[in-house]
C-alpha positions as CSV (number, residue, x, y, z in Angstrom):
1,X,49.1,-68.5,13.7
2,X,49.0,-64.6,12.8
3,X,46.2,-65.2,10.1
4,X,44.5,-67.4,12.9
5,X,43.5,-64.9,15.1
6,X,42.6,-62.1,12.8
7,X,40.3,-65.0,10.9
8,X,39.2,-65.5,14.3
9,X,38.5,-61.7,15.0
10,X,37.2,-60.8,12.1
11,X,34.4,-63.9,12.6
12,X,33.8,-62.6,16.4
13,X,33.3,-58.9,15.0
14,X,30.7,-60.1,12.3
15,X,28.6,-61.8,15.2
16,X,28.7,-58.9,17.2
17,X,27.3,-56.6,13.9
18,X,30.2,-54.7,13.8
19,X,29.5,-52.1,10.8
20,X,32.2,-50.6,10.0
21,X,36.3,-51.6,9.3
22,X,39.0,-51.6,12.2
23,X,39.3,-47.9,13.3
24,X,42.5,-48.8,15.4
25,X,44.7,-51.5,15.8
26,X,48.3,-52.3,17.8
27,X,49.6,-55.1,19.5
28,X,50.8,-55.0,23.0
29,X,53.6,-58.2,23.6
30,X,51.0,-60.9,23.6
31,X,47.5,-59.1,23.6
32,X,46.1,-57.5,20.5
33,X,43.6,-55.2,21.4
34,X,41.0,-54.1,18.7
35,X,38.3,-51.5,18.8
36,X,35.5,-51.6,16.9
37,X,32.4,-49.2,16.8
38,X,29.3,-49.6,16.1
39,X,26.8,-47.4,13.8
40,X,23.9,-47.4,16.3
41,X,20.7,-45.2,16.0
42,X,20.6,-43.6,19.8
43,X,17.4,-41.0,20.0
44,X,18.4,-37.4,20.1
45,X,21.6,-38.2,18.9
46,X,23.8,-37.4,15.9
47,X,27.1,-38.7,17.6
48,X,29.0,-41.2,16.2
49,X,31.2,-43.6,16.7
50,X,28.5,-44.6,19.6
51,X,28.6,-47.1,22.1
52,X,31.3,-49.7,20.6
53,X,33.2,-52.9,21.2
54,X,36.9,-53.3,22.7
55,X,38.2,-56.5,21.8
56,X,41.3,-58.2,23.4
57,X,42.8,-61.4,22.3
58,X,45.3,-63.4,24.2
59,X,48.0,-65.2,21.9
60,X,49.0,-67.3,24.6
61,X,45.1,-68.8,26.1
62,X,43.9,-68.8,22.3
63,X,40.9,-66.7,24.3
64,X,38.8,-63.8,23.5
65,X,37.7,-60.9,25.9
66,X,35.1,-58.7,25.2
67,X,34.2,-55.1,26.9
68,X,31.8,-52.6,26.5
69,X,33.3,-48.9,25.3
70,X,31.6,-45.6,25.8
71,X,32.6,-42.8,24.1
């Protein structure tokens, strides 16, 4: 089941166009929570990481959640 649900992430973090590699991982009891950033051209702007992806997966409902990060 462990290879399962980073197969799993890894395939929802290529649909969303994540660029670049896992910046941080750690699991939390049953939730792994993944954050993974974006490079996105904003206007004006030479910041990066920009806008990015938090990603939590629940072991026990086999589900994915998906949130919008700011930095």
């Amino acid at each position: 089941m462990q290879t399962s649900w980073f197969l799993l992430l890894q395939q929802a973090m290529t649909t969303l166009g994540c660029i670049s590699n896992l910046l941080f991982h750690h699991i939390i009891s049953t939730k792994i929570v993944l954050i993974c950033f974006m490079k996105l051209p904003i206007a004006n702007t030479s910041r990066w990481p920009s806008p990015g992806f938090k990603i939590f997966y629940s072991t026990t409902q086999q589900q994915l959640y998906l949130r919008s990060v700011r930095y």
